[in-house]
C-alpha positions as CSV (number, residue, x, y, z in Angstrom):
1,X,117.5,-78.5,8.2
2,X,115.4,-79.8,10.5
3,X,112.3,-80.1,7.6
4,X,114.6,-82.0,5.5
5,X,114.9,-84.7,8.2
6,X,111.2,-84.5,8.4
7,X,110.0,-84.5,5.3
8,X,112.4,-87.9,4.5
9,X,111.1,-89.4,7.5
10,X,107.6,-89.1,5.9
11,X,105.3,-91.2,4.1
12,X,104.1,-88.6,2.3
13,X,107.3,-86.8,0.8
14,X,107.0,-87.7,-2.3
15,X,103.3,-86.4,-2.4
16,X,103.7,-82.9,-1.0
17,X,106.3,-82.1,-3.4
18,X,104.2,-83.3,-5.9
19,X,101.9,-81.0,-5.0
20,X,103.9,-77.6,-4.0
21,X,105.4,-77.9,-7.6
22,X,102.1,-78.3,-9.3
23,X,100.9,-74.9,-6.8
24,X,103.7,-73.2,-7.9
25,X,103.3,-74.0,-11.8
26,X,99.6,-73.0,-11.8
27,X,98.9,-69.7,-13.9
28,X,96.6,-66.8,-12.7
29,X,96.3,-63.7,-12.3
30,X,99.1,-60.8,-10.8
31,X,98.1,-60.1,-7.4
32,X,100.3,-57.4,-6.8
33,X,98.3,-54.4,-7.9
34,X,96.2,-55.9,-4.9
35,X,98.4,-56.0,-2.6
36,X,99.9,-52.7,-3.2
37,X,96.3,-51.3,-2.9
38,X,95.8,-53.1,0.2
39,X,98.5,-52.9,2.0
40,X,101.0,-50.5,0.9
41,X,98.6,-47.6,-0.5
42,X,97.5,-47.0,2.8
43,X,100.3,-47.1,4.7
44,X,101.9,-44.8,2.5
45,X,99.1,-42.6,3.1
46,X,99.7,-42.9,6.8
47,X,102.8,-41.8,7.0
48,X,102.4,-38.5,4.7
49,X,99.6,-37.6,6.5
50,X,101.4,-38.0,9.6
51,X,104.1,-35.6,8.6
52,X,102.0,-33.8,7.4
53,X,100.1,-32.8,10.6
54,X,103.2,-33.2,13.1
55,X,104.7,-30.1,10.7
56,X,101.2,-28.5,10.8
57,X,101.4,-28.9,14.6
58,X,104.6,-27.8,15.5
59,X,104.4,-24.7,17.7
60,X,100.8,-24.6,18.2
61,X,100.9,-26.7,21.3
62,X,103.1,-26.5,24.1
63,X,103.7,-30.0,25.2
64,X,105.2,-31.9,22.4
65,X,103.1,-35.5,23.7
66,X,100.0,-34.0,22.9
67,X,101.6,-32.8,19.3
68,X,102.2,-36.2,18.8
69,X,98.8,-37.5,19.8
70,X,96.9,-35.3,17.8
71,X,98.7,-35.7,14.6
72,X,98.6,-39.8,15.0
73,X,95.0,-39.3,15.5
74,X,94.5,-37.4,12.7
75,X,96.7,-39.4,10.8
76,X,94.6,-41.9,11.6
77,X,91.0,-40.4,10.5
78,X,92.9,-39.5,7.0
79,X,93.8,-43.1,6.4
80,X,90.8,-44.6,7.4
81,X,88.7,-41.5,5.5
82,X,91.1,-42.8,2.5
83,X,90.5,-46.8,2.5
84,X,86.3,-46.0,2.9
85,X,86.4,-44.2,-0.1
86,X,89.0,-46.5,-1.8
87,X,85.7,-49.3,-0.3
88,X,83.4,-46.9,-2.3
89,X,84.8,-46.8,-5.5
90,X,85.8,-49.9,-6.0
91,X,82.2,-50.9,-4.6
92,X,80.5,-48.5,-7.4
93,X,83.0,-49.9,-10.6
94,X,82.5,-53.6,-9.8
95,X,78.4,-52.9,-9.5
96,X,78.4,-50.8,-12.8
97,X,80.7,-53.5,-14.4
98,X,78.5,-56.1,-13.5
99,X,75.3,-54.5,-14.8
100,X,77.4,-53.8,-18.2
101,X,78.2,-57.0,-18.5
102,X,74.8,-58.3,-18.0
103,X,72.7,-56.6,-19.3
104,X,69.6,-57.8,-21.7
């Protein structure tokens, strides 16, 4: 409500809409394969990892904190083990695609 009474206040009104409904017409490319890659991929990971080790741990330790620590941490390496790789490969296609596609 409150941007409403700002926006009519402004000289500019007229401009910015112009302008967020020409951003929101403009065509490109899906960037949601990205985003799942980036974001969500990852986290996923994370979390199956970390159940993963917290069942792995149960009853080899007697204090349940240091269960907990362990598996986060490990968690942890897995995940960031996971998005280096990811790094790599991606890294090694967009190299060998851009030698294919110029080369003499």
């Amino acid at each position: 409500m409150a941007e409403q009474e700002f926006c009519q206040s402004c000289n500019q009104s007229r401009n910015c809409r112009q302008l967020y409904q020409r951003l929101g017409h403009v065509k490109g490319p899906s960037v949601t394969a990205k985003v799942i890659a980036a974001f969500l991929l990852p986290s996923m990971v994370f979390i199956i990892s970390l159940a993963v080790f917290k069942r792995l741990l149960v009853g080899l330790m007697a204090s349940g904190w240091l269960e907990d620590v362990l598996s986060f941490l490990s968690a942890a390496l897995v995940t960031f083990v996971f998005v280096l790789a990811t790094w790599a490969v991606r890294k090694r296609l967009g190299k060998s695609r851009l030698s294919r596609d110029f080369a003499i």
